[in-house]
TORGU-987351 format. One record per residue: x, y, z of N, C-alpha, C in turn. Coordinates in steps of 0.05 Angstrom, whole numbers, padded with zeros to 5 digits, always signed. Atoms other than C-alpha are relative to their C-alpha. Last residue first. Example, Ala and Ser with C-alpha at 12.3 -4.5 7.8 and 13.67 -1.06 7.14 Angstrom:
<rs>
-00016-00024-00001+00273-00021+00143-00015+00022+00014
+00018-00024+00000+00246-00090+00156+00018+00024+00000
</rs>
This chain:
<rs>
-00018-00025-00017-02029+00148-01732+00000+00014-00029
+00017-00018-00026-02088+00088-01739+00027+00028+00014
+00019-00006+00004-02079+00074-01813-00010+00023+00034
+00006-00020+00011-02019+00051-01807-00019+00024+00003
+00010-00022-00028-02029+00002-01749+00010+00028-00016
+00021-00005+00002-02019-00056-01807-00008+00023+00026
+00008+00005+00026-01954-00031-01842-00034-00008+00019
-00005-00033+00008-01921-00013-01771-00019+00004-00027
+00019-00010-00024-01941-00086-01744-00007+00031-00011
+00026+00000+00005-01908-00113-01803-00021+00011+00017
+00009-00010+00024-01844-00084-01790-00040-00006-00009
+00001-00027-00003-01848-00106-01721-00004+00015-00023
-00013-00011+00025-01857-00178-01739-00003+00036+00012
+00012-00013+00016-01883-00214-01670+00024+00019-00018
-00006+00011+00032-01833-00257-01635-00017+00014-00021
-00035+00002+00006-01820-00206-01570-00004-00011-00030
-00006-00034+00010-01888-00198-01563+00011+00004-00017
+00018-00001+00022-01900-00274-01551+00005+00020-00022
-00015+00015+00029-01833-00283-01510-00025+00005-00026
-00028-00009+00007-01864-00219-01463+00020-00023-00027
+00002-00007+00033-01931-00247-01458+00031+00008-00011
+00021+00022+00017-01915-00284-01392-00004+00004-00024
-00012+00013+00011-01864-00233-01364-00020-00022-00021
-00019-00005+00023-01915-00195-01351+00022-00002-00017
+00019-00003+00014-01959-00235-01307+00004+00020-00025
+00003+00029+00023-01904-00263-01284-00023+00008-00013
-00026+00009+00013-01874-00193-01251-00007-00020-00024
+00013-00024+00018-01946-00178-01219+00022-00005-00023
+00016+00008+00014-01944-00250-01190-00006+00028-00020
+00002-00001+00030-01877-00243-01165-00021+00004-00022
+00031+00006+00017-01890-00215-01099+00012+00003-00026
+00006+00031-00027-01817-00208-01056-00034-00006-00007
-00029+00023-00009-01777-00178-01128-00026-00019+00022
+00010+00014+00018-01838-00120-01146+00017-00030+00005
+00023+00023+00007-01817-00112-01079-00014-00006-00016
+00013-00017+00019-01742-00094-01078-00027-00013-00007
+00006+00005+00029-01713-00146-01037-00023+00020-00006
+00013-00028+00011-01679-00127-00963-00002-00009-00035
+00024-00010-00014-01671-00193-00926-00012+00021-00009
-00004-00019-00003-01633-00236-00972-00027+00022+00014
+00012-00016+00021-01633-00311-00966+00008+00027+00007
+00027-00002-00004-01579-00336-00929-00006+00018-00016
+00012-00021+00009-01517-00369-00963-00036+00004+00008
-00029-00015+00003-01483-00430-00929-00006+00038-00008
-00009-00027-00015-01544-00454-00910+00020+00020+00001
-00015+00000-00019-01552-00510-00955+00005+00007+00029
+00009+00027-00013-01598-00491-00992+00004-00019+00027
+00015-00021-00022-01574-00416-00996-00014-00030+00006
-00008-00005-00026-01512-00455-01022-00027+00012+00021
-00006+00021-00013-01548-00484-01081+00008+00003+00034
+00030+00010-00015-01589-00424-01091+00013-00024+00009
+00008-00009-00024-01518-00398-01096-00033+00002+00005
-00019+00002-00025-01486-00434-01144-00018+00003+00022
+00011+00021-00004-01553-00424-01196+00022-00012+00016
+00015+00001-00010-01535-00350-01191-00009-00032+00005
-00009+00000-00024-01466-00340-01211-00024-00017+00022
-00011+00031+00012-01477-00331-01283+00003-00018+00036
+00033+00020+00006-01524-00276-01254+00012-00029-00014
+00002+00002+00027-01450-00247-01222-00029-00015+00000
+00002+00028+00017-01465-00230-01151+00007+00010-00018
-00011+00000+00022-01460-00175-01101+00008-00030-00013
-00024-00021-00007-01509-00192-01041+00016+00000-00035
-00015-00005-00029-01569-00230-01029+00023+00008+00002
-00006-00015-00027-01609-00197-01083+00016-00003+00020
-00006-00029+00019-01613-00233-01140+00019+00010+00015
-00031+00006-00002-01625-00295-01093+00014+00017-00014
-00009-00027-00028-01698-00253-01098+00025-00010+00008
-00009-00035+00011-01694-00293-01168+00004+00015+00025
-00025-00004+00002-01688-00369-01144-00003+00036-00006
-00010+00007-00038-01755-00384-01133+00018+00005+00001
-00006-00025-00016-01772-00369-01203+00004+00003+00027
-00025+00003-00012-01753-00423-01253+00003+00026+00021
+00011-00004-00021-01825-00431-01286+00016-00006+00022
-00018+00020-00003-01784-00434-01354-00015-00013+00029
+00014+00022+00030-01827-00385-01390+00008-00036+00019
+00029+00007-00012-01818-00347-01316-00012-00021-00024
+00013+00016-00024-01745-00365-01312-00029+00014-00003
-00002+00030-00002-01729-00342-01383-00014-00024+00024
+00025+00011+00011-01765-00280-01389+00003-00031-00004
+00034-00001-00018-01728-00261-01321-00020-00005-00024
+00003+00024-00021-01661-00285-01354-00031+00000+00009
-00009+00022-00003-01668-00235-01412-00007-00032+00016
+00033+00004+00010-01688-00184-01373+00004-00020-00018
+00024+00003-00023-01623-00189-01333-00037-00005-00013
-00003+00034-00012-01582-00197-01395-00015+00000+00023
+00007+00018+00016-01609-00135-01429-00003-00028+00012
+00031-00003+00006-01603-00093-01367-00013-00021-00021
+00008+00009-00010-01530-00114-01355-00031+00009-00004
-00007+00025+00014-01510-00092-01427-00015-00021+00027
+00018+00015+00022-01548-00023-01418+00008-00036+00000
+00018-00014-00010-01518-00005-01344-00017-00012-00020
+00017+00017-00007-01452-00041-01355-00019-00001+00003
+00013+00013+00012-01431+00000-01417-00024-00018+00017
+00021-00009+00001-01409+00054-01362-00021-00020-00033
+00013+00000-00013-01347+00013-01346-00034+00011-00003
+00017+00001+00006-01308+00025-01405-00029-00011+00014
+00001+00016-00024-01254+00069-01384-00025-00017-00009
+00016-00001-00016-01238+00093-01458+00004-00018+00022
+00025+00011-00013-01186+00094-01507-00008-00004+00026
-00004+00029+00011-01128+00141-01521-00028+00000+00013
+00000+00016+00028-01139+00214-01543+00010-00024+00007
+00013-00010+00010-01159+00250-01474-00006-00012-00027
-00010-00031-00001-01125+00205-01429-00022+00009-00018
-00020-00004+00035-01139+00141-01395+00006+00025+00005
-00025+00021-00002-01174+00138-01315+00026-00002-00021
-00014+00006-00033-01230+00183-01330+00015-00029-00004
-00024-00008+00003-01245+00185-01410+00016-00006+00034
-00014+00031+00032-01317+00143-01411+00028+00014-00002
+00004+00035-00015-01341+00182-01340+00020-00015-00026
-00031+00005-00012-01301+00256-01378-00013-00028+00024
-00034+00003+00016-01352+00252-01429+00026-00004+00022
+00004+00015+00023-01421+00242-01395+00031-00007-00017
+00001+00018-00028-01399+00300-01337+00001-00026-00019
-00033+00006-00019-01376+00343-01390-00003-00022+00011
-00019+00012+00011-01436+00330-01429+00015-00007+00003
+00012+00035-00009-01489+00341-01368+00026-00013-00025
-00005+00011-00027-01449+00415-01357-00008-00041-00008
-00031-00006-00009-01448+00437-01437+00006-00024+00020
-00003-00025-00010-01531+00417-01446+00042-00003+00004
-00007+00009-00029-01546+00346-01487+00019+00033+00015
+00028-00013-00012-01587+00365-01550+00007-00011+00038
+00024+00020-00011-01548+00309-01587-00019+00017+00010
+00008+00004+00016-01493+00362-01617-00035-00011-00005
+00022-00023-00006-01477+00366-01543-00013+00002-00038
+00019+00009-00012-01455+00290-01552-00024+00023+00002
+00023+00014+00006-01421+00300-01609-00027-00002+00017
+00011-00013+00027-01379+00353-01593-00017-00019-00007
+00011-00015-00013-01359+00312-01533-00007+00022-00019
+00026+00009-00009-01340+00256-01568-00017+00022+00018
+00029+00019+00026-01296+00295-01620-00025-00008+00027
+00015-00023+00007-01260+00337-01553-00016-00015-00027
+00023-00019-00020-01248+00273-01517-00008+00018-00017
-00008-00032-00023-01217+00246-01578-00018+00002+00024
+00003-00025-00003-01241+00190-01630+00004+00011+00035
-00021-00017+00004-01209+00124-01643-00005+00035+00004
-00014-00003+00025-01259+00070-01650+00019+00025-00005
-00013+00018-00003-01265+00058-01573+00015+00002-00032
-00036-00001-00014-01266+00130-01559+00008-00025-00016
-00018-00014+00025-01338+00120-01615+00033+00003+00012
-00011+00001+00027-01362+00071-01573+00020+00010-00026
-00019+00009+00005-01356+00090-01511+00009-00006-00025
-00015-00001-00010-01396+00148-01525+00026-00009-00005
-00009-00024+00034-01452+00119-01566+00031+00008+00009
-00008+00028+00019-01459+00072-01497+00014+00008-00023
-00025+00004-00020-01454+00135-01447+00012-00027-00012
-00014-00024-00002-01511+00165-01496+00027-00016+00014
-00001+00013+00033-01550+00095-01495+00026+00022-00005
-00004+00023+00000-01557+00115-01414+00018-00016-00023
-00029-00011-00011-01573+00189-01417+00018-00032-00002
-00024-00007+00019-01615+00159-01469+00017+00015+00006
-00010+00023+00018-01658+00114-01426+00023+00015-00025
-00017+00013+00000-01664+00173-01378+00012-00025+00000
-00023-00013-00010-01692+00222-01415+00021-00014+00009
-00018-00003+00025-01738+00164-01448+00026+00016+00013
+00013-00025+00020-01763+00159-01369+00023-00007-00024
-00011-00007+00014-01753+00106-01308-00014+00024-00017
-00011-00020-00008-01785+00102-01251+00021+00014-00026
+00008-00021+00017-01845+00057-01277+00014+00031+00007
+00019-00021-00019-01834+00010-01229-00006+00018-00007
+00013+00014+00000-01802-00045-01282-00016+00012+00026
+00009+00008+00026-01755+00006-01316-00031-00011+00018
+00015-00023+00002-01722+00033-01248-00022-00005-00022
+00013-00005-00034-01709-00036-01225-00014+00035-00012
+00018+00028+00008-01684-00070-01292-00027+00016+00019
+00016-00009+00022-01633-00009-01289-00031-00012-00004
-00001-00010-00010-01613-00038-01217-00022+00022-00028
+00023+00008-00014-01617-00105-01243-00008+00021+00009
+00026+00001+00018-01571-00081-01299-00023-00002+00022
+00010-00012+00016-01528-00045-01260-00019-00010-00019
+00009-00024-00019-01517-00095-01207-00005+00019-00008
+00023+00000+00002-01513-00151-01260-00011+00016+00019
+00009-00002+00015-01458-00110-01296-00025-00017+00001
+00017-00033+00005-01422-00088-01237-00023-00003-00021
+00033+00007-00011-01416-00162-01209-00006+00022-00013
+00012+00023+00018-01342-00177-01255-00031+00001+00013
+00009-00002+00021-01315-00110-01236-00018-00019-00007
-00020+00001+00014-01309-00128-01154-00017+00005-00032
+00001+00003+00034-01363-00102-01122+00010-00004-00013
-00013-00017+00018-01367-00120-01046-00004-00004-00023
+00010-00028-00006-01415-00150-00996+00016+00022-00012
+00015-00020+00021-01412-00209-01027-00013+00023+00012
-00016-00016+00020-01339-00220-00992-00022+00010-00024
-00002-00024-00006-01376-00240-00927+00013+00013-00029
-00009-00005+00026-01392-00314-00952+00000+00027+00001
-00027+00004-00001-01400-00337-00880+00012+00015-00025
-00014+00014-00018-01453-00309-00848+00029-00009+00003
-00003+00030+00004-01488-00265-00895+00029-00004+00015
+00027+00027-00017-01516-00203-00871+00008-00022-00006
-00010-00012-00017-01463-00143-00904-00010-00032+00021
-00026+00010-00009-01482-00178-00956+00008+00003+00012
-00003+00029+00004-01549-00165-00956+00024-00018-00001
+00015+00008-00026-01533-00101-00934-00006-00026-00002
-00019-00005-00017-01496-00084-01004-00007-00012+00031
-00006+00033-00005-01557-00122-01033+00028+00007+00004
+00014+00034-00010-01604-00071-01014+00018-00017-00001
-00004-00002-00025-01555-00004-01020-00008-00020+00012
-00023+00001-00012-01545-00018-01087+00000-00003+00035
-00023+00012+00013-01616-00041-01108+00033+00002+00011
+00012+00028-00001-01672-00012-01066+00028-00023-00010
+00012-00003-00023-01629+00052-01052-00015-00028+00004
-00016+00006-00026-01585+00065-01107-00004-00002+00024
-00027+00010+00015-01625+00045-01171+00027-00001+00026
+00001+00028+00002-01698+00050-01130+00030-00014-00013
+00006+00021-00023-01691+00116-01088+00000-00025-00011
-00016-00002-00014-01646+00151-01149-00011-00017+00026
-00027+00013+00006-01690+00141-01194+00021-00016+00013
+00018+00027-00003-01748+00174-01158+00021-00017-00012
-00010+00004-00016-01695+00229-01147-00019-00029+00005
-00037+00009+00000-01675+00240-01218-00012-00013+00036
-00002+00024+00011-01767+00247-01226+00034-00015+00004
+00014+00022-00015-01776+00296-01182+00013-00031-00008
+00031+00002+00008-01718+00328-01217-00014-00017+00015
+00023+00019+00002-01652+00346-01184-00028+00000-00003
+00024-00012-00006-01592+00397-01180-00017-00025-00012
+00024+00009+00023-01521+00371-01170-00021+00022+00012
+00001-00013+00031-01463+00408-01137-00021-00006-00006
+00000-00022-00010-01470+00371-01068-00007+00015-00023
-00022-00024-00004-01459+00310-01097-00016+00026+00004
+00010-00015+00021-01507+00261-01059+00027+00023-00015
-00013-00031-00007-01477+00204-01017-00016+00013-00027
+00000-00022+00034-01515+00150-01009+00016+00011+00002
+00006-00026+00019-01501+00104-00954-00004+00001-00020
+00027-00012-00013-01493+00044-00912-00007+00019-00001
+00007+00027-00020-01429+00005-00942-00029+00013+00001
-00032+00014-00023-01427+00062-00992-00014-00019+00009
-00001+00030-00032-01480+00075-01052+00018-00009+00006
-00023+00025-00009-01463+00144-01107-00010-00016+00023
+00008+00020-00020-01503+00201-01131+00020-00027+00002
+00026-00025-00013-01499+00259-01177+00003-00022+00026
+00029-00001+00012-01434+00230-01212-00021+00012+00025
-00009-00008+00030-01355+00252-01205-00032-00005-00010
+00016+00023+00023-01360+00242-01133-00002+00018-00020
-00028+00017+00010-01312+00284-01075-00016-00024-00024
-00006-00020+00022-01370+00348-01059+00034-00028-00011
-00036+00006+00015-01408+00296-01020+00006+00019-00016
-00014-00003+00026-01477+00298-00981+00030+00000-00007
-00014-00018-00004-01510+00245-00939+00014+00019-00036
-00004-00027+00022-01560+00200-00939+00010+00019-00004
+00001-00023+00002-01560+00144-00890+00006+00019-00027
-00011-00008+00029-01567+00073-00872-00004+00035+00006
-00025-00015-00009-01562+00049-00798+00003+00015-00022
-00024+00002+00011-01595-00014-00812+00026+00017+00004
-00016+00006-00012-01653-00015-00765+00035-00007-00008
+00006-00001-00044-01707-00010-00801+00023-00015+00005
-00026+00013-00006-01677-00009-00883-00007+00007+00025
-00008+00023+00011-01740+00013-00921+00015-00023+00017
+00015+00020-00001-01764+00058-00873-00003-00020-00014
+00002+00016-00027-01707+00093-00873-00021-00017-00002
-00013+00024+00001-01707+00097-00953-00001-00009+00027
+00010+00023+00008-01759+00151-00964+00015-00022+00007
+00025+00008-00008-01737+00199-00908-00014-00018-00014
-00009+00017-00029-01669+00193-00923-00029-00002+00010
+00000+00036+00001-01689+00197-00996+00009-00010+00026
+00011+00022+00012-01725+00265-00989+00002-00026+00001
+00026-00002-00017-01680+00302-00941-00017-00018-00009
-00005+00008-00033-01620+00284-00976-00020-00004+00013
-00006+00026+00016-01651+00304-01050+00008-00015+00029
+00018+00021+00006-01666+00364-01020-00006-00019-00002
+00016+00001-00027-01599+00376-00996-00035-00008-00003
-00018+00025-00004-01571+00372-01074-00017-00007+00044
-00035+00002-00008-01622+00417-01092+00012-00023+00015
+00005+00007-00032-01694+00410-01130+00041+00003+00011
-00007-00018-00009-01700+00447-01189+00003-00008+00036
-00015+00017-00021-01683+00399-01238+00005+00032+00012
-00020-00006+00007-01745+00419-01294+00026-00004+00028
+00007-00034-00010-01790+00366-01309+00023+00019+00009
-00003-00004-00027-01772+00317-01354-00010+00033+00010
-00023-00023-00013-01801+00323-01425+00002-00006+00036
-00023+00017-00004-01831+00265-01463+00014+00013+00027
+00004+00010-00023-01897+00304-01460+00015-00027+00014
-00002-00022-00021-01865+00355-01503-00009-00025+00030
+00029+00002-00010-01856+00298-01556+00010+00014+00025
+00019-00028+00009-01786+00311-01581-00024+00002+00005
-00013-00023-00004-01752+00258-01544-00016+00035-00005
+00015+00002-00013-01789+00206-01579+00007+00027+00020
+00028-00001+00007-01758+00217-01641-00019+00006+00024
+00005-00029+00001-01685+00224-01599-00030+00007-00021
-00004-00016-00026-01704+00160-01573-00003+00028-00002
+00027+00004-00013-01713+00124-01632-00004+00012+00029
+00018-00017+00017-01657+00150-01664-00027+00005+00011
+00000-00025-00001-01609+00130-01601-00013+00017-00018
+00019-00010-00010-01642+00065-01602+00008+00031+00010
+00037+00008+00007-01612+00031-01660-00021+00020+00024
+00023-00015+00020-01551+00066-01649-00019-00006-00019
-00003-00028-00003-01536+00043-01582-00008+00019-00026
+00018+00006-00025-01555-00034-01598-00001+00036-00004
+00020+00008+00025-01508-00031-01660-00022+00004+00017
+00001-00019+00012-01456-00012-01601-00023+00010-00018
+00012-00019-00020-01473-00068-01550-00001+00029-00028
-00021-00006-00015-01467-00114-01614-00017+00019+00017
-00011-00020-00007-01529-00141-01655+00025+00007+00018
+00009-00017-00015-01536-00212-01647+00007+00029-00002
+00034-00010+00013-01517-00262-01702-00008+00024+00011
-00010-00002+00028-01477-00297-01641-00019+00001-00020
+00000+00017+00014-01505-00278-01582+00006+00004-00020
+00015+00018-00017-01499-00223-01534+00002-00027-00010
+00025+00009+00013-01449-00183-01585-00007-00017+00025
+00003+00022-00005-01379-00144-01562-00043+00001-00006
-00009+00012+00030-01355-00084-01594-00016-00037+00002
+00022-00012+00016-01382-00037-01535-00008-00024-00028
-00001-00015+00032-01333-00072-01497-00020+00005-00013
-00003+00010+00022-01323-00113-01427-00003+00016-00031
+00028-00005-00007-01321-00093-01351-00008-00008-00022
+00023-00004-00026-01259-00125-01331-00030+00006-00004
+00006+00028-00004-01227-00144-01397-00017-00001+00030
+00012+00021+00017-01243-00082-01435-00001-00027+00011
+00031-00015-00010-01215-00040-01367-00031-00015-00012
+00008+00017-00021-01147-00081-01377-00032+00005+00012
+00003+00032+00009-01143-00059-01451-00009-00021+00023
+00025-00006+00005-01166+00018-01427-00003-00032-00008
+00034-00004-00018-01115+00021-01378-00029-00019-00013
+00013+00034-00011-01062-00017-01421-00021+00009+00010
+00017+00013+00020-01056+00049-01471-00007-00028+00011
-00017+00013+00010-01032+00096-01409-00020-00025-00022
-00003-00028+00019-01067+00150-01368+00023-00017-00017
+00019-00030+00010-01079+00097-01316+00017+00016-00010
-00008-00017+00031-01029+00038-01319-00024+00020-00007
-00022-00008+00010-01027+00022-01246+00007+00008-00024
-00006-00030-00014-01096+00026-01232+00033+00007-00009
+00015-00017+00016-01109-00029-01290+00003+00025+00017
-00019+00002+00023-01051-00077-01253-00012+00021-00008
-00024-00002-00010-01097-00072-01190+00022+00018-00025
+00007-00034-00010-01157-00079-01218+00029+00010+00006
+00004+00002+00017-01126-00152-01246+00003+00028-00004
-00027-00003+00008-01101-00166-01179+00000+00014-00038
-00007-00035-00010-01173-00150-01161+00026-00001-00006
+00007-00016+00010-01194-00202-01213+00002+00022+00014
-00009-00012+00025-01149-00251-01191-00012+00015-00018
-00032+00000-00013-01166-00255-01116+00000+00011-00035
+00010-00024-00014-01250-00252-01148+00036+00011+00014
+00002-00027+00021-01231-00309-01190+00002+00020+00004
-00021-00004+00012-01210-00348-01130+00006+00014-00021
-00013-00016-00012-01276-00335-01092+00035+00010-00011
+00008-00035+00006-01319-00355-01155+00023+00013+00020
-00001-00002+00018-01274-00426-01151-00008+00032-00007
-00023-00017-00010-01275-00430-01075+00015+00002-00035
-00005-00033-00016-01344-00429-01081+00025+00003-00006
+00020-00026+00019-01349-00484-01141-00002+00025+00015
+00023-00007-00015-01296-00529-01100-00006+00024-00012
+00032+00008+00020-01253-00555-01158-00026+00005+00020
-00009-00025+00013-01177-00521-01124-00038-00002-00017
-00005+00017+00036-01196-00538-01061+00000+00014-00024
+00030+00013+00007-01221-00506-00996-00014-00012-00022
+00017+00004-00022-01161-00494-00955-00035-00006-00009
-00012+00014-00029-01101-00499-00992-00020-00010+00011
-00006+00033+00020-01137-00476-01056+00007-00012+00017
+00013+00007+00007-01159-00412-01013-00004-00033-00012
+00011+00006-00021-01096-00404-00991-00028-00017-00001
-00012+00027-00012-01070-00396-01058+00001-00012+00025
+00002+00017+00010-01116-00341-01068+00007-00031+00001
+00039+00002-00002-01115-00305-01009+00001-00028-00022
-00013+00016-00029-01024-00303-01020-00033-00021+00006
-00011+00026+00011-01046-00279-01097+00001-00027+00031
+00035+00017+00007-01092-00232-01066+00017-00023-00004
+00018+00006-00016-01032-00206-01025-00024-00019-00002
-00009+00011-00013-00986-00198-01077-00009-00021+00018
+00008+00018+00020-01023-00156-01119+00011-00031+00017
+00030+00005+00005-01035-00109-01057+00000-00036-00023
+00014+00020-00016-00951-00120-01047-00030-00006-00001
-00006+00035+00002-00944-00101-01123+00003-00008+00030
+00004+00027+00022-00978-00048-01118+00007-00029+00006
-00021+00013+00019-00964-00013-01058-00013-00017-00012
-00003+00035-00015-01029+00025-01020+00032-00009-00023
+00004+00011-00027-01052+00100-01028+00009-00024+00009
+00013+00022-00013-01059+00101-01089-00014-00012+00023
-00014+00028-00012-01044+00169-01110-00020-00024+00012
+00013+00034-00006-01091+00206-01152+00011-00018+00010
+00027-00019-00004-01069+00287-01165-00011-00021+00019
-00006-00020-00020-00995+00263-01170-00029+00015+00012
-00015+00003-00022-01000+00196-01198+00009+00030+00021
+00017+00020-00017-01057+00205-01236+00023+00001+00016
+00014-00015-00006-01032+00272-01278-00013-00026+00034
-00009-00022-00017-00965+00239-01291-00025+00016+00022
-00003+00019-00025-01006+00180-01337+00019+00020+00026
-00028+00019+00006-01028+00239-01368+00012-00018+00015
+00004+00021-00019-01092+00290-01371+00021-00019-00015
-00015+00000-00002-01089+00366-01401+00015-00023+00020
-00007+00008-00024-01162+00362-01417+00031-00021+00002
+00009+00025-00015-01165+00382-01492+00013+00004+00029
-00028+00018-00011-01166+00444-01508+00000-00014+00011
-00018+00005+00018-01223+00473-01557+00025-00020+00013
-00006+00023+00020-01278+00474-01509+00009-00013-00024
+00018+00003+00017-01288+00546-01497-00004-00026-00016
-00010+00003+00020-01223+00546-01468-00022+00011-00024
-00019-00021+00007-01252+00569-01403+00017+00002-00024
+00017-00020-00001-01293+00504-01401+00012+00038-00008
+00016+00018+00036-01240+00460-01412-00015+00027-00006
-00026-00009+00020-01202+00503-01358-00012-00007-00033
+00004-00028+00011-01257+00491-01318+00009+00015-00013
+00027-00024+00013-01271+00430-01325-00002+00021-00007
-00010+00012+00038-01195+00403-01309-00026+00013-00017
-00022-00011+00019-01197+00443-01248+00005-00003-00020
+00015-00013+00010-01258+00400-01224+00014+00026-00009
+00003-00025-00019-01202+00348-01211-00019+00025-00015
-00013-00026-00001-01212+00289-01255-00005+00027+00021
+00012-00024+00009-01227+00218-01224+00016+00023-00009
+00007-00008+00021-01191+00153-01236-00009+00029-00001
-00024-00007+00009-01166+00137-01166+00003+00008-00032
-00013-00019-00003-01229+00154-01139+00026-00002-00007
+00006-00025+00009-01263+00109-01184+00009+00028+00016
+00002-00006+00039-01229+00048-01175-00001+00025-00006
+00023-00020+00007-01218+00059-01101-00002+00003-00023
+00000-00009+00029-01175+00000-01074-00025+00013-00003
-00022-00041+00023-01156+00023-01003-00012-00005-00027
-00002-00020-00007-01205-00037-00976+00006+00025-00006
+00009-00010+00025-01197-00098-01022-00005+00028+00008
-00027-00003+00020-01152-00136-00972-00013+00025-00020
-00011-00011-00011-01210-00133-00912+00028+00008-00025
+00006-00024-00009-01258-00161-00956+00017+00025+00010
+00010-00016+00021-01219-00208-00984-00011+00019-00001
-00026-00006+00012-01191-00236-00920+00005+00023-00025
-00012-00017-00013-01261-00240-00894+00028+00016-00004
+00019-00029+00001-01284-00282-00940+00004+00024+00008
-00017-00013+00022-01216-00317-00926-00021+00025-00019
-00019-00012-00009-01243-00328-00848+00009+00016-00031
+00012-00027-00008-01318-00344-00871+00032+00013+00009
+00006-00017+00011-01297-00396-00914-00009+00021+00017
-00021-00004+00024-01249-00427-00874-00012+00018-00014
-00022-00015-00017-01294-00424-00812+00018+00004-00023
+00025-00028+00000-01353-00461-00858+00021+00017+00020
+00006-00006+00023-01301-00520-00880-00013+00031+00006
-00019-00003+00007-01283-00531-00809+00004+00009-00024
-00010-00025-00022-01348-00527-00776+00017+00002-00015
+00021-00020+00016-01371-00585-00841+00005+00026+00015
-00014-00009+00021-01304-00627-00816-00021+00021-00017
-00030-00018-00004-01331-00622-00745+00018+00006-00026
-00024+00018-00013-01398-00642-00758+00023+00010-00001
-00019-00005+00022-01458-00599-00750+00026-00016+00006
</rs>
């Protein structure tokens, strides 16, 4: 190796490092959450009063923990280092420089929780219900209620039905620590529980955490081993593993949406998924939507139980798309990324197998990525700069079951649906 190639690869692994270590205190979602005091009061109202939430409520319930404007400061310092040290038109030190000004970005969006920028800086981080794939293209929203009919149709078939969530939060522990060790030999991972998370489940550096509170179906915890176990926890470790480019072992906003889709992609394409929960999913889409056009916590949450969705799973459903804002301004909108990354991930994968572009996909995996991201970093894993990833989800390390369904998939896809329904009359 020659001394200006050592010199280049020590730079990037020092400000990799920089980034890592800078991004630490920021806790998106614990500095957003509501205190389970706010439920119960809701609840005790009989769900007439709204949740008594205000940019006041974050700063005294939700401190930071860190100074703003030095944090913002900081990246800026990263950043312009970066350009110092590894140019301003080098294509790494291009994603890494985004990544400085997209936590300065986070940053700014923690500081105006419970305030009308939250939800504008939240739209530019994770992106909008309002927004279309392609031009022509349905919107995420138009998307949501096209398949919230078709859902709740299907829905009503008894043998739609989950089974019933009687398994307990320790269960659920016991279970996936025993399914996932032997995933991750020698990693150190673990399963633990939590009474401080706002959803059933959550992936750290080298954990789960379960909340405590929940109750679980066979089926939430088969879920649960491939969405935060093959997927989060895989290409957290994967980054944890790479040499120099240490900063994809975090999530800044701009990866959530191919880490939720691939992760959605993941329960779908092992048969872990269920209608139940494709329209807890579409539900969290409907949701944003409607905050985004102007309705209430207490409207969207009258709607939702309206849906055939129980008190407890509403709350939880309604106050993800309100956490961080307030009750009557707009939404956090993070929970779009789940459907919008799902689309664009499947998508790509009917592209690269029509395309016969598949050598590159378990690069999915080697740590938090954008998928715009991805043809960078087969370059680097060329290289060596980026090693492959050691933990891949294995429909992922055998494609051939993958291509053998991707393959009909553009055919499918162009067939007339209407017309299909007109000749398969006869047979329903």
């Amino acid at each position: 190796m020659s001394k200006n190639n050592e010199a280049y690869l020590t730079n990037i692994k020092a400000l990799s490092d920089r980034i890592v270590e800078a991004q630490k205190p920021i806790r998106i979602l614990d500095a957003i959450k509501w205190d389970k005091s706010v439920k119960e009061a809701f609840f005790a109202s009989n769900f007439t009063q709204l949740p008594p939430i205000d940019k006041d409520y974050y700063a005294q319930t939700n401190p930071l923990g860190f100074n703003p404007a030095e944090k913002k400061a900081e990246f800026h310092d990263i950043e312009r280092e970066i350009s110092r040290k590894i140019g301003q038109l080098n294509p790494l030190s291009q994603i890494m420089r985004r990544i400085c000004r997209e936590y300065q970005m986070v940053v700014r969006m923690l500081e105006a929780r419970g305030t009308l920028e939250f939800s504008d800086l939240s739209q530019q981080l994770y992106g909008s219900a309002s927004e279309v794939f392609h031009a022509g293209d349905p919107s995420l929203a138009e998307l949501g209620e096209m398949m919230e009919s078709t859902l709740a149709n299907l829905l009503q078939q008894q043998s739609m039905q989950e089974s019933a969530k009687t398994l307990s939060a320790q269960d659920a522990v016991d279970i996936l620590n025993e399914r996932l060790t032997p995933l991750f030999p020698n990693a150190g991972i673990r399963v633990i529980l939590s009474d401080g998370i706002a959803a059933d489940a959550a992936a750290g550096t080298d954990y789960i955490k379960i909340n405590k509170d929940a109750m679980f179906s066979q089926q939430d915890i088969d879920v649960l081993e491939v969405h935060e176990g093959w997927v989060h926890l895989g290409t957290t470790l994967n980054g944890m593993a790479q040499p120099y480019c240490t900063f994809l072992s975090k999530g800044p906003p701009s990866v959530v949406i191919t880490q939720e889709g691939l992760a959605v992609l993941t329960e779908i394409l092992t048969l872990r998924s269920s209608p139940s929960r494709l329209n807890k999913l579409i539900n969290r889409v409907r949701a944003i939507t409607l905050a985004e056009n102007g309705a209430s916590f207490h409207e969207v949450f009258h709607y939702i139980r309206e849906r055939g969705v129980d008190d407890d799973a509403a709350w939880n459903l309604v106050s993800r798309v309100f956490r961080g804002s307030t009750p009557e301004l707009p939404p956090f909108t993070k929970d779009i990324a789940y459907i919008k990354g799902f689309i664009l991930g499947y998508n790509y994968l009917r592209l690269a197998f029509a395309r016969s572009k598949v050598e590159q996909l378990p690069l999915l995996f080697c740590g938090k990525i954008m998928l715009e991201d991805l043809p960078l970093y087969t370059e680097l894993a060329a290289e060596g700069i980026v090693v492959p990833p050691k933990f891949i989800p294995p429909h992922f390390q055998d494609l051939k079951g993958l291509g053998a369904w991707m393959s009909f998939s553009r055919f499918i896809g162009s067939l007339n649906f209407d017309q299909l329904e007109s000749d398969y009359s006869h047979l329903f």
